[in-house]
C-alpha positions as CSV (number, residue, x, y, z in Angstrom):
1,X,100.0,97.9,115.5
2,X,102.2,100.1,113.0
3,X,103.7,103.4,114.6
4,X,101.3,106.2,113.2
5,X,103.8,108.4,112.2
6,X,103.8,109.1,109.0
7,X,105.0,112.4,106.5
8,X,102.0,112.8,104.0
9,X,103.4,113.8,100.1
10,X,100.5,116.2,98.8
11,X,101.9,115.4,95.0
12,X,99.3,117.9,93.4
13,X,100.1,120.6,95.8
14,X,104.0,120.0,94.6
15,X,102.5,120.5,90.7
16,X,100.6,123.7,91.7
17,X,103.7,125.3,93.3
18,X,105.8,124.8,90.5
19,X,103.3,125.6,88.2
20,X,103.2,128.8,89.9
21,X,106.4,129.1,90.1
22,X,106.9,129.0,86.1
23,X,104.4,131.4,85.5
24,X,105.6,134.1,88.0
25,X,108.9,133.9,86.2
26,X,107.6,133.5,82.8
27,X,110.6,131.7,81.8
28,X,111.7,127.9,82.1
29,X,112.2,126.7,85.8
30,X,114.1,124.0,87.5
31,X,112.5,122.1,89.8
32,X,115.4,122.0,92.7
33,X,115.5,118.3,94.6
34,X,118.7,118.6,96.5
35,X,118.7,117.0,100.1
36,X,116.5,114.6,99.2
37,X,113.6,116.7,97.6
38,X,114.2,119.1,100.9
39,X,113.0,115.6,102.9
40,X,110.0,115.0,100.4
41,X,111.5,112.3,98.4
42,X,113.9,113.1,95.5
43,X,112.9,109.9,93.0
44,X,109.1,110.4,93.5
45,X,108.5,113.9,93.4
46,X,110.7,114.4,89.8
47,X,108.2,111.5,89.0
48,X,105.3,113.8,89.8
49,X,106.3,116.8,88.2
50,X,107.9,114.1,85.1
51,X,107.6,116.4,81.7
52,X,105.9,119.0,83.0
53,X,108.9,120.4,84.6
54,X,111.4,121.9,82.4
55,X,114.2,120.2,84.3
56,X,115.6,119.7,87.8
57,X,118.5,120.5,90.1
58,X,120.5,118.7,92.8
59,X,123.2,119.1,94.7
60,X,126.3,117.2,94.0
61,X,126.2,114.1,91.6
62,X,125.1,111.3,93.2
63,X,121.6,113.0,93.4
64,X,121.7,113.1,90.1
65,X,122.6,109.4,89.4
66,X,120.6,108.4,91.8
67,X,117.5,110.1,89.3
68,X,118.7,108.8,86.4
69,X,118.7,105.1,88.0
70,X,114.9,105.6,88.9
71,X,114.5,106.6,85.2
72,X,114.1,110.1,85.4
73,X,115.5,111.5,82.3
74,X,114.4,115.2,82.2
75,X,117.6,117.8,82.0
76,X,119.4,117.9,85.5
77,X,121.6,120.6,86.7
78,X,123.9,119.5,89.3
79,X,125.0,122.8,91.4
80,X,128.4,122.0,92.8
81,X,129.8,121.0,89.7
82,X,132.0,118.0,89.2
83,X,134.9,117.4,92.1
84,X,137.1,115.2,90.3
85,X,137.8,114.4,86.5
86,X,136.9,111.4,87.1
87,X,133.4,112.7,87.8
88,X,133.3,114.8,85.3
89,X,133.2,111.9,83.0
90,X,130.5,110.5,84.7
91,X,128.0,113.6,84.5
92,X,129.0,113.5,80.9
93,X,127.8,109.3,81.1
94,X,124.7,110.8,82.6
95,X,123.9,113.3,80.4
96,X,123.8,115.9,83.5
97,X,124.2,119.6,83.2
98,X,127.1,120.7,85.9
99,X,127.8,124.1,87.2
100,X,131.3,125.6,86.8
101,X,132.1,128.0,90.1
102,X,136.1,127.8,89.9
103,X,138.9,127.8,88.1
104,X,139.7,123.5,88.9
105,X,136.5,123.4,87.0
106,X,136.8,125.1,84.5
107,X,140.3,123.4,83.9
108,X,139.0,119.6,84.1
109,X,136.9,121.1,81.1
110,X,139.6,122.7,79.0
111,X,141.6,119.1,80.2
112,X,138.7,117.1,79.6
113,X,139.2,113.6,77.2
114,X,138.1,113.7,73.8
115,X,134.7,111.6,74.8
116,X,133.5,114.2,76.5
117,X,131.7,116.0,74.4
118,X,128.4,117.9,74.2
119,X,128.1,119.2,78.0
120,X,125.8,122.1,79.1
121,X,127.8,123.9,81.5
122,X,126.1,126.7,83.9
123,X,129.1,129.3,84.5
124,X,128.9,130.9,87.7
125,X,129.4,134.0,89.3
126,X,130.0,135.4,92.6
127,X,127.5,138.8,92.7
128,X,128.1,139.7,96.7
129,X,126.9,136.0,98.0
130,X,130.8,135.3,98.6
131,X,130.9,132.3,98.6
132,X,130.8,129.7,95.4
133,X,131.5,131.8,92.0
134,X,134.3,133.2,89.8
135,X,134.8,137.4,89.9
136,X,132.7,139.3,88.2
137,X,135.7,140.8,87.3
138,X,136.9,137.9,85.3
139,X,133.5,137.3,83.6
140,X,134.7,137.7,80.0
141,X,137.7,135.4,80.7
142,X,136.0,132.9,82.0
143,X,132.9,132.9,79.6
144,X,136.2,132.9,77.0
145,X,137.6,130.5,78.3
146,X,134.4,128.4,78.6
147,X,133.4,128.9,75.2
148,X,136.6,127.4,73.7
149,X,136.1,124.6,75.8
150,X,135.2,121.7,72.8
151,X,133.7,119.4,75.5
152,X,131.2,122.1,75.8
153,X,128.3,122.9,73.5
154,X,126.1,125.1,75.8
155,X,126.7,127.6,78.4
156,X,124.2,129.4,80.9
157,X,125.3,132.2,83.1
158,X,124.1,131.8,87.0
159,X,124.5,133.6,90.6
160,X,123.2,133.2,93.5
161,X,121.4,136.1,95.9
162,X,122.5,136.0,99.3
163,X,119.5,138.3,101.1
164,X,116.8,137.8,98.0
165,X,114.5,137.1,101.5
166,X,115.0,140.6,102.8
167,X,112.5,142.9,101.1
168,X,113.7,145.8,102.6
169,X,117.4,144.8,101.8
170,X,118.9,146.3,98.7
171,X,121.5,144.0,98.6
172,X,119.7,141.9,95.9
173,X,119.5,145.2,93.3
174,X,123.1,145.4,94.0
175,X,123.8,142.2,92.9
176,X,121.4,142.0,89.9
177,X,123.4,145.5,88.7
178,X,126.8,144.0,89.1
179,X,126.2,140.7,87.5
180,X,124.5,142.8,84.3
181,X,127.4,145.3,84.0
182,X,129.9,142.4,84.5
183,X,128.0,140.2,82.0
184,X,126.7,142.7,79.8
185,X,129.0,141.8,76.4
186,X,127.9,138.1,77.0
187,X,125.7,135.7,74.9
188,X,124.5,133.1,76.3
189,X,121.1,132.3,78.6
190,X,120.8,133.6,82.1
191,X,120.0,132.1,85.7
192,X,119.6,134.1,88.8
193,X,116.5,133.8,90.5
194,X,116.2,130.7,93.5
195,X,112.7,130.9,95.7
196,X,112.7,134.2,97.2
197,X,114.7,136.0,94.1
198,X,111.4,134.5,91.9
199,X,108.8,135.9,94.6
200,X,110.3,139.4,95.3
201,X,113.0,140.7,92.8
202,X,110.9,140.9,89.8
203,X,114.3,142.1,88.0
204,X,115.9,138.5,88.9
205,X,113.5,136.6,86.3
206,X,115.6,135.8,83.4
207,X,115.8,132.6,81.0
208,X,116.1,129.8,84.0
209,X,114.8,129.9,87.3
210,X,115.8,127.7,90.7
211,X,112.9,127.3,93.0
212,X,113.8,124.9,95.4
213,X,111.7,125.4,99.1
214,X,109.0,127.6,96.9
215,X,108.1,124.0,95.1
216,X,106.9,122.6,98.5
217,X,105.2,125.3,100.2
218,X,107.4,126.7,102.6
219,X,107.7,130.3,101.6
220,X,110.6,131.6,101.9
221,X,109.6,135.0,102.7
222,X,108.1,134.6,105.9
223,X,105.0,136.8,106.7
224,X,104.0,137.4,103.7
225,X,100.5,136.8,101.6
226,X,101.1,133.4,100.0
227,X,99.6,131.5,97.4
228,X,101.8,128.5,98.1
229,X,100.7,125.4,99.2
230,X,102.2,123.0,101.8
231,X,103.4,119.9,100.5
232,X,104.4,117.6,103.6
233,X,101.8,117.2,106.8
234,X,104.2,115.8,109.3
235,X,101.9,113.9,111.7
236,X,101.3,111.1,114.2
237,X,98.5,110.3,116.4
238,X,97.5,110.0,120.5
239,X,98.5,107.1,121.2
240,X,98.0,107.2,125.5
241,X,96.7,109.9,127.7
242,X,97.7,110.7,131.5
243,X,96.8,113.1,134.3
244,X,98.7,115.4,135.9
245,X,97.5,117.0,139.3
246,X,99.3,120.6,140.3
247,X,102.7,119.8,141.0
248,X,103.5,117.0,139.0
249,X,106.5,116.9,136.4
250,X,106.7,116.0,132.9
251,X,109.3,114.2,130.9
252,X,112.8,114.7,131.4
253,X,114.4,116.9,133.5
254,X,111.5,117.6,135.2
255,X,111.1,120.4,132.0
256,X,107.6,120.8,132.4
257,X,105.7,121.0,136.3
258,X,101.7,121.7,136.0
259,X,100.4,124.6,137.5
260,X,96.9,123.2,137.9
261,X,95.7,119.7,136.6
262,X,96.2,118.6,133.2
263,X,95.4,116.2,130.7
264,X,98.5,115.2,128.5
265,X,98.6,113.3,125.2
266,X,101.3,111.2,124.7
267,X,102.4,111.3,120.9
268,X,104.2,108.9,118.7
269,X,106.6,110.9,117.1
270,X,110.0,112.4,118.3
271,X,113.4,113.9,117.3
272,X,114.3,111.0,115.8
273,X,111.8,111.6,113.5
274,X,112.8,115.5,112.7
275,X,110.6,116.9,114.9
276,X,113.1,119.5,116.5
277,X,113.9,118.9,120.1
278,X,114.3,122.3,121.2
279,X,111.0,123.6,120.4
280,X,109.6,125.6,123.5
281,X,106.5,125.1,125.8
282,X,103.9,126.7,124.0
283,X,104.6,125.7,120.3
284,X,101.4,125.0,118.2
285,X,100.1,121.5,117.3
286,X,96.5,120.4,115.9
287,X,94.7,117.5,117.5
288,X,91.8,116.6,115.5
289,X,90.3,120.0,114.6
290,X,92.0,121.5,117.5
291,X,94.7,123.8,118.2
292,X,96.7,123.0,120.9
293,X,100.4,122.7,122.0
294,X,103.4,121.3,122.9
295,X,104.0,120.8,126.9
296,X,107.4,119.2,128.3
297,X,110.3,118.6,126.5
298,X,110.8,116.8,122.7
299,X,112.0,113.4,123.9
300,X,113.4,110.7,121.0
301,X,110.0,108.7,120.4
302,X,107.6,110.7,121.6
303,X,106.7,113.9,122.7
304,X,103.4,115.5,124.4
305,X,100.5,118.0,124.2
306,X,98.2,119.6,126.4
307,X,94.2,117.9,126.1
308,X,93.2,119.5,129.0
309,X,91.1,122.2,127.2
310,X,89.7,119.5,124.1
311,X,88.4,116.7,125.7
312,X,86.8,115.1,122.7
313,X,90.6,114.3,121.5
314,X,92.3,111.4,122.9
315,X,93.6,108.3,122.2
316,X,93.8,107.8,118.0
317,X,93.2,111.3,117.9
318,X,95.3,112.6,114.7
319,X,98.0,115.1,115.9
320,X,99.4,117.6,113.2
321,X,102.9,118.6,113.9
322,X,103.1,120.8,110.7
323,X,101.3,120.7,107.5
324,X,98.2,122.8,106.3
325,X,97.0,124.0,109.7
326,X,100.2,124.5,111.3
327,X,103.2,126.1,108.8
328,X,106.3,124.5,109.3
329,X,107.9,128.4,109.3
330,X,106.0,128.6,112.9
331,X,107.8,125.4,113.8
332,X,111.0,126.6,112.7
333,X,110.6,129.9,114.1
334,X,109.7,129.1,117.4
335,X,113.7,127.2,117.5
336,X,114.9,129.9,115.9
337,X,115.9,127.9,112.8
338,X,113.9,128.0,109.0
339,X,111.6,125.6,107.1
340,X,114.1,124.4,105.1
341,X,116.0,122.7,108.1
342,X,112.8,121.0,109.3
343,X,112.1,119.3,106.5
344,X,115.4,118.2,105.6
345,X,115.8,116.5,108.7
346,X,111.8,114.4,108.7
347,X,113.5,110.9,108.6
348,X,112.4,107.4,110.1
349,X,108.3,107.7,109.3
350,X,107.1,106.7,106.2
351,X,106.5,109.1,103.3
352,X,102.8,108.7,101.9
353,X,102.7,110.3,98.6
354,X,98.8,111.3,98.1
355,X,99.4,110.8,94.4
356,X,99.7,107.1,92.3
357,X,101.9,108.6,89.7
358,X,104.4,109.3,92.8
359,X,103.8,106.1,94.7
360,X,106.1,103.8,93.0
């Protein structure tokens, strides 16, 4: 029998979150599919969104080969810039996009080989995140110095928000206001807004947007009304079931010791898999049309759940771990963690993309 584990792809859920996306920020967006499409599959969900998406984003550039190999040949932005020269002359092979965030950079482009010709490069700036970015203080140079560049054709301006999920934070108008005053004398296009920047700083929503955990459903501003739509149901099924009397312990370490009898489900999925270990008794699972939850501890390849109060589930029985009925911002609450890690982290079951364009 094949393990039911399995992470389902919802492909058209993926289309209507970035469709949403684009229309909230009335401006082109790229589709971000670093880490693996955030653990939904890099190749197959660029495939999915293909030419409806303006472009997409990765990390560093062997996402971006990687694309390119599977055919994809949409614009794609890669967001640590180039390392090496030598790299550099292979995002130029690839007809990439690559982000310049220091002066090495900027240098391999002033020292780049007369080949190299034609590149779109997104200039960016540190606005309070402190972290990746030149000083707004040297904006005009570096756009300057950019500009001269002749293996450059193209140049976007970008920063990066470092609270943009705080509401209540003005942090984010502070950073909007010193990249505009800094940039101000500036032509070129304009990038600021990732997830939460698009949902909650209307002021962020310039030429080029970044959603990136928006496009699968996990908002990023937790508690609030959404209108996203979960992409990945990570899910297995009841594959034994056993009876505990008062007393007895469950799993490892004796974690878990029933109060009164119980009926556990044994499921076939574990932190192996991604589900997180450390999630507390208590956290919410579905079995069948049931809420339940997790009892004893997260073990490797399996984990269990308490049955004792739906006694029409057992073995078979489909067990949601996350997915439409459970948000995977519970999950990751409940282990003090966020969506983003979960999903990074789903690996060893089988992505099932619910879409034939996606499939291949």
């Amino acid at each position: 029998m094949t393990r039911p584990s399995r992470a389902l792809i919802d492909i058209q859920a993926l289309r209507r979150n970035y469709r949403l996306a684009r229309e909230l920020h009335g401006g082109r967006a790229l589709a971000v599919l670093k880490a693996n499409a955030y653990g939904h599959g890099a190749v197959a969900c660029a495939r999915a969104l293909g030419s409806a998406a303006d472009g997409f984003a990765v990390a560093f550039l062997d996402e971006a080969i990687q694309l390119r190999q599977a055919g994809i040949e949409g614009p794609i932005l890669v967001l640590e810039g180039c390392f090496t020269q030598a790299e550099l002359v292979e995002a130029h092979a690839n007809n990439c996009w690559v982000a310049v965030h220091q002066e090495e950079q900027l240098r391999a482009l002033e020292q780049a080989p007369s080949q190299i010709r034609g590149i779109h490069a997104w200039l960016k700036f540190d606005s309070g995140m402190r972290r990746a970015g030149f000083p707004l203080a040297l904006a005009n140079t570096a756009a300057q110095r950019l500009q001269s560049c002749e293996a450059v054709s193209r140049m976007t301006l970008m920063t990066h928000f470092a609270r943009a999920d705080e509401r209540d934070s003005q942090a984010t108008a502070r950073q909007i206001a010193a990249f505009d005053t800094a940039t101000a004398g500036i032509s070129a296009e304009r990038s600021l807004a990732n997830s939460a920047g698009l949902l909650a700083w209307p002021a962020a929503r310039r030429d080029w947007a970044r959603p990136g955990i928006l496009l699968y459903g996990a908002d990023p501003l937790p508690g609030s009304p959404s209108a996203l739509s979960p992409v990945m149901t990570l899910e297995s099924e009841v594959f034994a079931v056993r009876e505990l009397q008062a007393g007895d312990a469950l799993g490892y370490g004796a974690h878990y010791v029933a109060a009164v009898p119980r009926r556990v489900g044994l499921v076939a999925i574990g932190y192996a898999d991604g589900y997180p270990r450390t999630v507390p008794q208590g956290t919410p699972v579905m079995v069948g049309a049931h809420r339940t939850q997790i009892i004893g501890r997260v073990s490797m390849d399996m984990l269990t759940i308490d049955l004792t109060d739906v006694p029409s589930e057992g073995v078979g029985s489909k067990v949601e771990l996350w997915g439409k009925n459970i948000p995977v911002n519970d999950v990751a609450s409940a282990v003090g963690t966020i969506g983003y890690e979960l999903l990074c982290h789903v690996q060893r079951v089988p992505r099932i993309y619910e879409d034939a364009i996606a499939a291949a």
